[in-house]
C-alpha positions as CSV (number, residue, x, y, z in Angstrom):
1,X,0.0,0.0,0.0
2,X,1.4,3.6,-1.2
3,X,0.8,6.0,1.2
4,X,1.0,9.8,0.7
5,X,0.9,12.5,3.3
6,X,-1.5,15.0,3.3
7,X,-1.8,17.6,5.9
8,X,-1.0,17.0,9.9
9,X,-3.5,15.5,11.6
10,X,-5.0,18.8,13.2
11,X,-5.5,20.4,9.9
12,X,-8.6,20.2,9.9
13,X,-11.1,21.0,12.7
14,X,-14.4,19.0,14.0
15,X,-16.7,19.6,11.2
16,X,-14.6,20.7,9.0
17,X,-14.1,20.2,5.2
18,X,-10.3,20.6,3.7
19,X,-9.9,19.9,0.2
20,X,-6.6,18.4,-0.7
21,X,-4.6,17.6,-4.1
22,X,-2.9,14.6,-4.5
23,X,-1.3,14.7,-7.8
24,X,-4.4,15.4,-10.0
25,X,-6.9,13.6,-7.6
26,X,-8.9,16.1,-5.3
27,X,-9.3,14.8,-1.9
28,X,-11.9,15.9,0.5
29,X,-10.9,15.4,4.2
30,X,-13.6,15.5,6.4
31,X,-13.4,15.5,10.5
32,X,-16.3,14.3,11.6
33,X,-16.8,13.0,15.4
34,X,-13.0,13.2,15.4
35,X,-12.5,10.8,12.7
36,X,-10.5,11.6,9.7
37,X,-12.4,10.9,6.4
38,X,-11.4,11.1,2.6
39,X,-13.8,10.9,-0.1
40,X,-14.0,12.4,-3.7
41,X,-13.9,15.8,-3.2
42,X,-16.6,16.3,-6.6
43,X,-20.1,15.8,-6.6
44,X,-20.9,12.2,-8.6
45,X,-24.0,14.3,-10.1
46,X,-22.3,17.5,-11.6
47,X,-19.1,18.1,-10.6
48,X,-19.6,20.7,-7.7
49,X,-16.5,21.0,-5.0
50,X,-18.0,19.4,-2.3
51,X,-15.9,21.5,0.1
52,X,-18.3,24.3,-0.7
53,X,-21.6,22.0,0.5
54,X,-22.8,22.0,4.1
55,X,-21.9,19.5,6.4
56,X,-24.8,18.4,9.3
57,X,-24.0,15.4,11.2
58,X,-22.7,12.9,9.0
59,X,-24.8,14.5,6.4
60,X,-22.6,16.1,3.5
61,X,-25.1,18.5,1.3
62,X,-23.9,19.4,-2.2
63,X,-23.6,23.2,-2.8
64,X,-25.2,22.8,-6.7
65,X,-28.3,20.5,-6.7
66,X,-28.4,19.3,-2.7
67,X,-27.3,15.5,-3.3
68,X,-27.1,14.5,0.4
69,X,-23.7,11.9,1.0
70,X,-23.1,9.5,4.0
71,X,-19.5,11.1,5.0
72,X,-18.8,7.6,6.8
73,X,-19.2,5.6,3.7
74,X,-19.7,8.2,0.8
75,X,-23.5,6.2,0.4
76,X,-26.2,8.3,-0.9
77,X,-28.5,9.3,1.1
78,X,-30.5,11.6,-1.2
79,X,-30.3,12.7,-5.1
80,X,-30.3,13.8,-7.8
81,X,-27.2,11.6,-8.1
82,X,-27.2,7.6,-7.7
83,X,-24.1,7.4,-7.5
84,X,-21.7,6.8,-4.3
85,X,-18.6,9.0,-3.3
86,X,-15.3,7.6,-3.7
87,X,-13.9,6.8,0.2
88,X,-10.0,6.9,0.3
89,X,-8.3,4.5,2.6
90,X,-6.2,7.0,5.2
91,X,-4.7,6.7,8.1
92,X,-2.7,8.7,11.2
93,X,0.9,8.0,11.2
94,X,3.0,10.3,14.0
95,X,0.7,13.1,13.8
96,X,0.4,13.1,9.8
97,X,-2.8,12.1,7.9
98,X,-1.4,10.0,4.6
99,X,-3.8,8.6,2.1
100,X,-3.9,5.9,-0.2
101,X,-4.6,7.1,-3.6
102,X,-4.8,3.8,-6.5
């Protein structure tokens, strides 16, 4: 497994969205309940940068057309879109969030 670093691991806040760039994939790192999460950081409907939608919960609302996205497991939870967000493996090593982008 390749891993790539990030951000540090307090980069991004409780509730917080950070998008992040690794190479020419956009990640979006999500704390939620003090869990680091990375998913596709683009809408699966149209393209809109989900670091712009709102986030309730673990609810992630889309800024464009309100798609609603499980932040745990990138499931839908409500169109228009059908289709899932990509979930990144990631993990804390000494303080550092790294990613696994395939």
């Amino acid at each position: 497994m390749a891993l790539t670093k990030i951000c540090s691991g307090d980069a991004v806040a409780a509730g917080e969205l950070r998008q992040f760039n690794v190479g020419d994939v956009e990640i979006l790192v999500v704390n939620f309940d003090g869990r680091l999460l990375c998913l596709a950081a683009r809408c699966t409907h149209a393209g809109a940068p989900l670091v712009e939608g709102e986030l309730s919960g673990d609810i992630l609302t889309c800024p464009w057309h309100g798609s609603r996205f499980r932040v745990t497991d990138g499931s839908v939870v409500r169109g228009p879109t059908e289709k899932a967000l990509k979930m990144y493996d990631c993990q804390l090593q000494a303080g550092d969030l790294f990613v696994e982008v395939r």
